[in-house]
N, C-alpha and C positions, 0 to 999 in steps of 0.2 A: 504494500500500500504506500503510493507515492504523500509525500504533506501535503501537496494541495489536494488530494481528493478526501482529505481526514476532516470530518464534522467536530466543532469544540461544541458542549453543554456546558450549563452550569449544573450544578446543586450545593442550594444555598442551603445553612442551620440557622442560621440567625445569629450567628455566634455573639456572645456578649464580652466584648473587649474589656479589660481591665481597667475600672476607674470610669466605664460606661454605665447607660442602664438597658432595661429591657426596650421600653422604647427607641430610645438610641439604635436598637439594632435592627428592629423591624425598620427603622426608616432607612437603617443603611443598605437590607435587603430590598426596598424601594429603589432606591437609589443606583443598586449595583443593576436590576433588573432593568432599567430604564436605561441603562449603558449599554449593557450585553445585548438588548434587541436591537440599537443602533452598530453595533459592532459587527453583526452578521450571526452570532451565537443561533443555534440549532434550537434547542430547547431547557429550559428554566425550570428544573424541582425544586420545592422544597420539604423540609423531611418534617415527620411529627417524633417526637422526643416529650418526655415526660418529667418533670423531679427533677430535672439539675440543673444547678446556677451557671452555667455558662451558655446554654442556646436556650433563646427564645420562641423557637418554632414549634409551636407541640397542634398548632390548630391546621394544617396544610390548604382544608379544605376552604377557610374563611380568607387565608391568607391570599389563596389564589385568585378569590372573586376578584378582590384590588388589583393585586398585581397585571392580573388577562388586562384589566382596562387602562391600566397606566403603559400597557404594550402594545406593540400591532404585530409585529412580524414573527417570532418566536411562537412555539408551542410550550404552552403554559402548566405544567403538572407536578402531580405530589410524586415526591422521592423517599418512601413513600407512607401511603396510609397502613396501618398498621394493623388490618383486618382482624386478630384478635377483641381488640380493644373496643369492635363496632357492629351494629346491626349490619346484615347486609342489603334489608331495605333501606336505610337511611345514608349509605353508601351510593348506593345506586340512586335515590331521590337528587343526596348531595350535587354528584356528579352531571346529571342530567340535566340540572338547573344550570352547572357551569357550562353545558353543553348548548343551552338553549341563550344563555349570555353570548356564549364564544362558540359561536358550533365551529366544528372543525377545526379548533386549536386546542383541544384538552387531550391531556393525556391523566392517566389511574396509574401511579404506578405501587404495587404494592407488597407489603411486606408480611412474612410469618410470623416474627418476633413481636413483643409490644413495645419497645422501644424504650423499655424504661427496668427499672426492677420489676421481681415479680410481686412485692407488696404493693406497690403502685399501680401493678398490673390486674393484681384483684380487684381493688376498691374503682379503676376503671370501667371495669366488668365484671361482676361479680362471680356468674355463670362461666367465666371461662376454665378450660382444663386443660389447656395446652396441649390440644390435639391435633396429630398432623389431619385424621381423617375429617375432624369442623374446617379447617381451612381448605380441605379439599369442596367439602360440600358449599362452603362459601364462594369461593370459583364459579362454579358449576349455577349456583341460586343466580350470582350476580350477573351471568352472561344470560339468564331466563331472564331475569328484569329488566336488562336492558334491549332484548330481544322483544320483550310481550311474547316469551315464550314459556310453557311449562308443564311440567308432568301431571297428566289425570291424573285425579284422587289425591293429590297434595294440596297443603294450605295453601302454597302460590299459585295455584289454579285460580285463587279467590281475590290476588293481591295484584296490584298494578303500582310500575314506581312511577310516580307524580316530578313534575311534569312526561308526560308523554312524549316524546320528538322525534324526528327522525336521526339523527346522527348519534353516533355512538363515540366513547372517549377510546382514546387508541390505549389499550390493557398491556401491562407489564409489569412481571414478575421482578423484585429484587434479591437476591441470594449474596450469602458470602459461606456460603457454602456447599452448593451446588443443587443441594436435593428442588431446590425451587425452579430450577431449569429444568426435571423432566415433569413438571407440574403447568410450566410455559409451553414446554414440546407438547404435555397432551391437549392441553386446551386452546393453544395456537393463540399462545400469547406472546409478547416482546419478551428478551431478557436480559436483565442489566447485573450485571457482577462486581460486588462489592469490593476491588482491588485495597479500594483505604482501609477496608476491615479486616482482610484475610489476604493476604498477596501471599497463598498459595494455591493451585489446583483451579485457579479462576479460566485460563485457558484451553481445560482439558472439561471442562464445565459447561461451557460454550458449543464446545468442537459436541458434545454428545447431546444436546439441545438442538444443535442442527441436524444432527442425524435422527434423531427420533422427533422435528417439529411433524406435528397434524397441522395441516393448514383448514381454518374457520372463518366463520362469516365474518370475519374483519381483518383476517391477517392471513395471505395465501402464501406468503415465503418468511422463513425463520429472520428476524430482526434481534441484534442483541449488541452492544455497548458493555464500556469496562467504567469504572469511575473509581478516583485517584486526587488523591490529596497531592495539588499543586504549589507551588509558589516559585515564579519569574521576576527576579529584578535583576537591574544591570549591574547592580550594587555587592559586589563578593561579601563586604559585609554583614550588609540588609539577610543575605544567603542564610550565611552561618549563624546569625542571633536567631533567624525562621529557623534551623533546625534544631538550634538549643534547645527553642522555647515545646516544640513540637513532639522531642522526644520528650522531654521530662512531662507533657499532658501525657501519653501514651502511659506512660507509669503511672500517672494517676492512677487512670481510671482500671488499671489489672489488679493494681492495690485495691478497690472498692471502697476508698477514703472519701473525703469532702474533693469534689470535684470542682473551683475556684478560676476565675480568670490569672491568667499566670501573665506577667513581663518579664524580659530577660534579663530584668534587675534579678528577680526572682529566683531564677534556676544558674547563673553565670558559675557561681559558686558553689555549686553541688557537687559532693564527691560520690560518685558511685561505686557500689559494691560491686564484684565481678560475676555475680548472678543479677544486678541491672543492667550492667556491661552487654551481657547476654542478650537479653531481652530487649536494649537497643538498637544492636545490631540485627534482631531480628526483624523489628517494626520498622528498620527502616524501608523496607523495600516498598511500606504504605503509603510512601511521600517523595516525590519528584521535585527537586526545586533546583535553582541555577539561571542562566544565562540564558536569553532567548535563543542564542542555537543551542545549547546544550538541552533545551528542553524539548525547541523542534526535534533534534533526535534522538531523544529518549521517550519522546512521545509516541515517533513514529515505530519506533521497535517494540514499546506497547503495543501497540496497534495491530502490530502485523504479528507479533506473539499470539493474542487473542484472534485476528482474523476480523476483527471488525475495522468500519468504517466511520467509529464515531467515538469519542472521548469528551466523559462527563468531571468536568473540574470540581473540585472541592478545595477554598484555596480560603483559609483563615489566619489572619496575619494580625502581628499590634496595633497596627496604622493602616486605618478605612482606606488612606490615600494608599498606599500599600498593596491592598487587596485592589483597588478597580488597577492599579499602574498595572501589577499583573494579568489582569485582564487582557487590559488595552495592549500591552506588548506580543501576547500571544496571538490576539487575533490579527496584530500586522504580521508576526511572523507565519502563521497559518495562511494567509492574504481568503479570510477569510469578508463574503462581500453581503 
């Protein structure tokens, strides 16, 4: 895969910068979305997350309504909704409504996990049991509702999701660990692979999703995307304080401590023990940063490792300005239009 035929995404958290607030960051995911569809950027998630002081995004589906109309050109979707955590009529209602705002620029994309702990995860939902086969049946209810389709003799023989419309949101699976790719093969749904979360086995995840997609009433050939923790500046410094800061979050959150907006005041001075040693070296392969060519090719060998055509950025930095420069440099160096 040559760079210029490679698609850049975003997916935003909302992250909460240190010394910020919650608002502060929803407006700077304002802000970033309103760049990226002038920039040429493909398509915009953002995620739902639950319980931690550093990302503000836990609502996707509210967040989106805004975001679709402060954009024109980008396809607008959740990175993703977190189907345990949700009816799946009120999933499909949700949706549908965005559909009928924005037809034809929504995208569902969704997840197994609840996004959060599992205490948080119950009082969420109380009913839930963390079953692969409810997520399966959720799939399955969701593509009826959105269809106006459904099995005799079932409750949703009786149910219809409000509003009605013709257009359907374009459906994807996200995984960081594979099992959710032959759940997109059977249902012939998209599938995006969680490189920031799990940068192992994400390629070989892919490759077997395409082999086994069923193609369905909205998706006739296998679609699937990597997404990857970025940061481009031209600044070798700027570089190495973004990985400072980066790995010592990564420790965080394995520890299962207070989760906390970090500065590189913060972590400069940390000695690590040689089982953290470890473990940074491990996480680092979650996180691509450097120079605009070094990122064009290390993007591109991304790319063509996985076999797709499109790379979703995850790029959270100390300085807002920071995070859109990174942007803005990628998409010249992509020449992306």
């Amino acid at each position: 895969m040559s760079a210029n035929k490679i698609k850049l995404s975003v997916l935003d958290q909302s992250p909460i910068r240190k010394g910020a607030t919650a608002e502060q960051a929803i407006q700077e995911t304002i802000q970033l979305a309103k760049l990226t569809d002038t920039l040429g950027y493909t398509r915009f998630w953002v995620s739902e997350h639950h319980n931690m002081g550093i990302i503000a995004g836990s609502t996707p589906e509210v967040l989106l309504a805004h975001l679709a109309g402060e954009t024109k050109n980008m396809r607008m979707g959740s990175g993703g909704i977190m189907m345990p955590n949700h009816s799946t009529l009120k999933v499909a209602e949700n949706f549908r409504m965005l559909e009928a705002l924005f037809p034809g620029r929504i995208d569902l994309g969704m997840g197994r996990a609840p996004g959060t702990d599992r205490i948080t995860a119950a009082v969420l939902n109380p009913s839930n049991q963390f079953r692969e086969q409810d997520f399966v049946e959720q799939l399955a209810d969701l593509q009826n509702y959105f269809h106006d389709t459904y099995e005799p003799g079932t409750v949703q023989a009786r149910i219809r999701a409000i509003p009605q419309v013709k257009t359907v949101p374009d459906m994807w699976l996200l995984s960081s660990s594979g099992q959710s790719g032959l759940f997109a093969a059977h249902f012939g749904m998209g599938f995006s692979f969680a490189h920031f979360i799990n940068p192992h086995g994400g390629p070989e995840s892919v490759k077997m999703y395409r082999e086994r997609f069923q193609p369905s009433a909205d998706l006739a050939e296998a679609k699937a995307n990597v997404a990857i923790f970025v940061f481009c500046s031209e600044d070798p410094e700027k570089v190495r304080r973004h990985l400072a800061v980066m790995n010592h979050r990564f420790l965080q959150f394995e520890k299962g401590g207070p989760i906390v907006p970090l500065s590189y005041d913060d972590v400069k001075d940390v000695q690590y023990t040689p089982a953290e040693q470890e473990r940074l070296r491990a996480n680092s392969y979650r996180v691509i940063a450097g120079s605009p060519t070094e990122l064009k090719l290390k993007l591109t060998w991304l790319a063509n490792d996985y076999g797709v055509d499109e790379i979703m950025l995850v790029t959270i930095a100390e300085d807002f300005e920071d995070r859109l420069e990174s942007y803005r440099l990628l998409a010249k160096q992509f020449e992306l239009v």
